[in-house]
N, C-alpha and C positions, 0 to 999 in steps of 0.2 A: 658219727652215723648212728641215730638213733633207732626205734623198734619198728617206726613209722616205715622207713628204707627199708629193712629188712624182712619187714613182717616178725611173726612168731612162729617160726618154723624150725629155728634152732640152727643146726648145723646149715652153711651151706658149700656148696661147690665152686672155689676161686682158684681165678690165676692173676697174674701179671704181666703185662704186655704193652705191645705198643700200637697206636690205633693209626694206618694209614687214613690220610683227609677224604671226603667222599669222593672229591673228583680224580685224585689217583687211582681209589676203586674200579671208577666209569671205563679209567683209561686203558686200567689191568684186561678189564673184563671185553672193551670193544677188542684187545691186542688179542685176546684170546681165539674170539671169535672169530676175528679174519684169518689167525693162524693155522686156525683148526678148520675153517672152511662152513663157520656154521654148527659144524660139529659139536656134541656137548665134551666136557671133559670126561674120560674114564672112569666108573667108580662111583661113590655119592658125591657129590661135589660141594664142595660148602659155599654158602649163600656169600656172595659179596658184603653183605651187609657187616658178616660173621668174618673177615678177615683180618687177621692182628699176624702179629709177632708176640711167638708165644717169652718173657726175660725169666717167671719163675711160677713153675704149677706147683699149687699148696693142694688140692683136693679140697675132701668134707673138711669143713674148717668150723666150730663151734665159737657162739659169741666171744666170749673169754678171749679166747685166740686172733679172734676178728679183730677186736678191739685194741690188739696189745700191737699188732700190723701197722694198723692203720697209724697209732702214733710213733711207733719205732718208723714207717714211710713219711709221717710227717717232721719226725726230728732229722731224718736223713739230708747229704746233701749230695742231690743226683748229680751233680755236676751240672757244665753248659748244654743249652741244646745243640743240635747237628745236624746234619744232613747223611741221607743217608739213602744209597741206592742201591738200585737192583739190579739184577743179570739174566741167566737163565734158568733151563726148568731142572730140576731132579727130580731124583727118589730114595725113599726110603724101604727097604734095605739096601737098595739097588735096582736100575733100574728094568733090568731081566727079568726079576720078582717083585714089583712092587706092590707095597700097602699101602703106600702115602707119596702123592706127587705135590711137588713143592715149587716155589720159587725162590730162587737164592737171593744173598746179599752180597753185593759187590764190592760195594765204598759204603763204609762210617764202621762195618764192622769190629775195632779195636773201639769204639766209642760206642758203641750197643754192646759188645761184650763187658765194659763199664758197666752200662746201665745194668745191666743184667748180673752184675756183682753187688751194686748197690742195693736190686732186689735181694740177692739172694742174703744178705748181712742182715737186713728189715726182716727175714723168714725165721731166721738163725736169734735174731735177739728176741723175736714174738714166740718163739720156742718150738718152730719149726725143725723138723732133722736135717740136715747137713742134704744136698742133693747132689747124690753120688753120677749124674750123667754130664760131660762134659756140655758147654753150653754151646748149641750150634744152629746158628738163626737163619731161620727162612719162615714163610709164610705158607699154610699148607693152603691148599686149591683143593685135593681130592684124595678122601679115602675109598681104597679096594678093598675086597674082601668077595672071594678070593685074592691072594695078589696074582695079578697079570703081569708082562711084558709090555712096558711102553716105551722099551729105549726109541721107539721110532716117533713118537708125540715129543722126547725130550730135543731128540735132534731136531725135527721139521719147525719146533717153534721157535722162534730166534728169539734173542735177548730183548727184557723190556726193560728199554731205557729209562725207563720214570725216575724219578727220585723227589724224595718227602723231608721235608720238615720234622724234626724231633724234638716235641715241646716240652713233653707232658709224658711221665707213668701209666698206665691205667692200671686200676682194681678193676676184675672181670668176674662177672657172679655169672654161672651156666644152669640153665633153665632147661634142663630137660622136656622133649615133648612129641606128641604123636607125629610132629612134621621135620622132627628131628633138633638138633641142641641149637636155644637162642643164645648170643651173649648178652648181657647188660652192662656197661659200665656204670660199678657204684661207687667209686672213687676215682678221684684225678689229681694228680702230685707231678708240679708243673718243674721242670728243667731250670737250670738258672739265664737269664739272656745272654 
């Protein structure tokens, strides 16, 4: 990935994650909608476009570093792809208080917590610090702030059944902005068939 990709800006702001297809997006966001009644989600809600599964956040990450990732993710072997579905909603811390409403993972989860080792070993050889929070996958929908009470959104919305293909790694660069955070993927490290 050369300076062309990145610009000259220096450090930037990555994660690692896993990109649902667009038409599971479509599928997430109509379930939402009839669930909720039209209703938006609670919170700032984050833009469909912006929906992943977050395997390993690195932060500010300076070229040097960048560089050492990207080949320690290219030497890696992510293992096969998988399939991998979903359930219903949560919260983070809970759902009495919530900051963060999410949606879980129901099946492939022992094969995305893989993936998410294999990120985390690519972090660790590119000389990242060891990441001390257990790994626990879901796909956030909406940040609160204040956190509110939505154990009654978590209940009334029933499970969405979708489930996605797991091809591919993503590198995720976050773009900060007046209309709130873009993602980019500026890298993609494809699964084995």
């Amino acid at each position: 990935m050369g300076v062309g990709e990145w610009g000259n800006d220096g450090a930037a702001r990555l994660f690692l994650g896993v990109e649902p297809p667009a038409g599971a997006r479509r599928a997430l966001e109509a379930h939402l909608r009839e669930a909720l009644g039209g209703r938006g989600l609670p919170g700032r809600a984050v833009a469909p476009a912006n929906w992943h599964l977050t395997l390993r956040f690195l932060g500010e990450t300076p070229p040097e570093r960048r560089a050492a990732l990207v080949r320690a993710l290219e030497e890696a072997d992510p293992g096969p792809g998988f399939t991998l579905g979903f359930g219903g909603l949560g919260a983070f811390p809970r759902p009495a208080r919530a900051a963060v409403l999410w949606l879980g993972v129901e099946e492939g989860t022992s094969a995305l917590g893989a993936l998410a080792g294999v990120a985390e070993a690519a972090a660790q050889r590119a000389g990242f610090p060891a990441e001390t929070r257990p790994f626990s996958p879901h796909l956030t929908l909406s940040r609160i702030r204040p956190p509110r009470d939505v154990g009654s959104i978590v209940e009334r919305v029933p499970a969405f059944l979708g489930r996605i293909p797991v091809e591919e790694m993503v590198l995720y660069r976050s773009h900060p902005g007046p209309g709130g955070v873009r993602y980019e993927a500026v890298g993609r490290f494809p699964l084995r068939p």
